[in-house]
N, C-alpha and C positions, 0 to 999 in steps of 0.2 A: 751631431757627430763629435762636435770637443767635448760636450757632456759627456759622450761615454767613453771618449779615450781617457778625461780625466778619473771617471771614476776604476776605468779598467786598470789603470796603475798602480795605483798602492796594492791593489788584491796579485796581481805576479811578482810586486816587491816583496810581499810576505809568502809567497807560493816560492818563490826564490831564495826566501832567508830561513822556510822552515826547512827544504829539502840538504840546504844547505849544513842546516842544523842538526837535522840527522842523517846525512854521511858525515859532519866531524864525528856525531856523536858512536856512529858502528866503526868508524876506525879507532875510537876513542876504545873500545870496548875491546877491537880486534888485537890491538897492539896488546892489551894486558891480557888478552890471552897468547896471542907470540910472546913475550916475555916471561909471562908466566910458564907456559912449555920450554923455555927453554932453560929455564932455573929447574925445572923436573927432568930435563933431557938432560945435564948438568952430574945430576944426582946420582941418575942410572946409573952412566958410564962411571960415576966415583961407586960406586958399590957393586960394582962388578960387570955392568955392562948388558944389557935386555936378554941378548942371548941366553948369556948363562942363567941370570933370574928367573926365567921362564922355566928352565929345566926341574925348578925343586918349588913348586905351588903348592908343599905340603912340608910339617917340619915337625918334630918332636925336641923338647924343650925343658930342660931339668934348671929351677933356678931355689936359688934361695935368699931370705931377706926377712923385712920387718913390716910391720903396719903398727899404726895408730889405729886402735877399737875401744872409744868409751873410754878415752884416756889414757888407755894402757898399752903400753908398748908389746906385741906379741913378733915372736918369730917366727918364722913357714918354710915352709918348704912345698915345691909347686915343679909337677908335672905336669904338663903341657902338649895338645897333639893339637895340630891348626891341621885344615886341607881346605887352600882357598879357592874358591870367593866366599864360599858363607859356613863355614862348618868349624866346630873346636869344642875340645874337650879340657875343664882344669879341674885337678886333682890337686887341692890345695891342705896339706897337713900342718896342723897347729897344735899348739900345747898351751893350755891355760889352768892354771891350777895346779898341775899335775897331772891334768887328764888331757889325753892324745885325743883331735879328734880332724876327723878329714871330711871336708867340705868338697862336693862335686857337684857342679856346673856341666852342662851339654848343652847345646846348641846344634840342629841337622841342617839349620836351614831355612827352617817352617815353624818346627816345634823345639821349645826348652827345657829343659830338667833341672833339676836341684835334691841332692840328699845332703843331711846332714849328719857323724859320729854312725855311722852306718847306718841310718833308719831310711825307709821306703822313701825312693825317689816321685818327688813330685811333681806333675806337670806346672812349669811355672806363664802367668798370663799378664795383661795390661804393662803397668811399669818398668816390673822385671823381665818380662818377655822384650821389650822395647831395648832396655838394657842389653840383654844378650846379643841382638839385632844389631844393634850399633858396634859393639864391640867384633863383633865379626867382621861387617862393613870397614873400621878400621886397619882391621886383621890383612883386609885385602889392597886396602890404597895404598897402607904404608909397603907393600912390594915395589909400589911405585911407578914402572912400565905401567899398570892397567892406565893411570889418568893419560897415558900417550894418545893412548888409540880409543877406548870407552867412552862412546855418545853423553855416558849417563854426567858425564861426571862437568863442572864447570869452573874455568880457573879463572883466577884473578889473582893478581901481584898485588902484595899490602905493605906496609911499611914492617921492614925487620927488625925484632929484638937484638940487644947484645944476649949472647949466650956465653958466659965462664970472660967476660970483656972482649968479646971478638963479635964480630957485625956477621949478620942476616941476610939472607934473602928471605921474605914472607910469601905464602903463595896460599890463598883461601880454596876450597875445595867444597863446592856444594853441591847436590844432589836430590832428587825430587823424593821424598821421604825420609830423608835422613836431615840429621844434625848438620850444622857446617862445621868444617873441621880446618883449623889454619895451621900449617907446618913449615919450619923454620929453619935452612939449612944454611951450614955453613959458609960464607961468602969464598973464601980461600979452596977449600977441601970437597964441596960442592955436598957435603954429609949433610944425613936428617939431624938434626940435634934438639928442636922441641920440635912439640906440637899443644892446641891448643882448644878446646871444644868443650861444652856445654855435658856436664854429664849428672848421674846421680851416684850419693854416696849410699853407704850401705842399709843407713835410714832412711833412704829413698829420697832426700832433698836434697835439690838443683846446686851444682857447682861448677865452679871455673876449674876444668881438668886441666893441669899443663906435666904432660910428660918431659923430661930429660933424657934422651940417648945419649951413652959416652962408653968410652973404653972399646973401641970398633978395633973386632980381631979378623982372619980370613977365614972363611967355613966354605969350602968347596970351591973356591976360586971368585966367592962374594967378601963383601964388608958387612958384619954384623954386631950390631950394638951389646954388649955384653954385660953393660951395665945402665940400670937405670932409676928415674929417682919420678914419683909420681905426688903433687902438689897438689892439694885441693883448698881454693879459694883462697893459696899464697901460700898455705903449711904443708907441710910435709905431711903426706898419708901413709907411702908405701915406697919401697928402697928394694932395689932388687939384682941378684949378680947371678949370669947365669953358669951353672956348672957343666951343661953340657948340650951338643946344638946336634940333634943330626937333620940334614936337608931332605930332604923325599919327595919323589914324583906323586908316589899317593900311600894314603893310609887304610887299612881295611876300613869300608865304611861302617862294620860289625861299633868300633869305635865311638861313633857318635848316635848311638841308639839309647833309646832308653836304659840308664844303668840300674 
């Protein structure tokens, strides 16, 4: 009988120390997701407030700016029609040379397209399909209300950058199929002002994407980013100012069809 009370001890000491182990470890987990939510709940109510966000899950978008391509500094001009969670269209107009030409991307959802200077639009697969994919997925978190309530989505608080010398909150955002994507709001102002994610450049090799949000005007009784600046792997790629926002319940879905 002492034989096996002694050996019965250590085995409930460590039956004891692992249980123990994992409830620190799921409130360890829990808490950065209550913080984590609450640095998103934060946000909302600074950019207008769920309510209202909810009203316009769809938006048409006139910007213009610059990109770095192959060296060269080019200027654009980009229309733009989202209707979230997975749908967008960009109408992206360049000039190189002297010759005008307009680059169009579509995304339904499912399936992607691509023309390029008017020539027959092509179905696009692997990579660039995956690209489009993400880009839409983006499209939709940065609303921001979705990560409140959306099973899919998984938060964690990380350490925050300074942005323009003003401090962060971090908040990683993962999801079973996607990229992880880490966004960085304001500590003061409760604003998105970067973001941060794994992406590809237009030669199709892997970069550190870090967007800039700044210059937040009011479009319907929201806070939206009016200006922004897109870094890959620390340089500057693309710069961009929008000229004109309108919000919308929905967009003909005629829009996101094969162009």
């Amino acid at each position: 009988m002492t034989q096996h009370l002694y050996m019965e001890t250590p085995m409930r000491t460590l039956f004891r120390s692992t249980l123990a182990l994992t409830v620190l470890t799921f409130a360890g987990v829990a808490a950065h997701a209550e913080d984590a939510k609450a640095v998103i709940e934060k946000a909302v109510k600074a950019q207008g407030g769920e309510d209202t966000l909810k009203k316009f899950p769809a938006a048409r978008v006139k910007a213009k700016g610059s990109m770095e391509l192959m060296g060269i500094e080019i200027e654009f001009t980009l229309d733009a029609s989202v209707q979230n969670p997975d749908k967008f269209r960009n109408d992206i107009h360049i000039e190189v040379m002297g010759q005008k030409i307009t680059i169009v991307q579509v995304y339904n959802g499912k399936k992607g397209w691509q023309s390029m200077g008017g020539g027959e639009a092509m179905e696009v697969e692997g990579d660039q399909l995956d690209e489009l994919k993400e880009e839409a997925y983006t499209n939709n978190l940065e609303q921001l209300y979705p990560l409140l309530h959306d099973k899919q989505f998984e938060l964690k608080t990380v350490d925050g950058d300074k942005v323009d010398d003003k401090p962060t909150n971090g908040v990683k955002i993962s999801s079973k199929g996607h990229k992880d994507i880490t966004l960085y709001f304001d500590k003061e102002s409760g604003l998105l002002v970067k973001s941060r994610k794994k992406a590809k450049d237009p030669s199709m090799q892997e970069v550190e994407a870090e967007t800039y949000y700044k210059d937040y005007k009011e479009v319907n009784g929201t806070k939206q980013s009016m200006k922004q600046l897109l870094k890959h792997d620390g340089k500057k790629f693309l710069e961009a100012e929008v000229t004109d926002m309108k919000l919308l319940e929905k967009i003909d879905p005629s829009t996101f069809e094969k162009p």
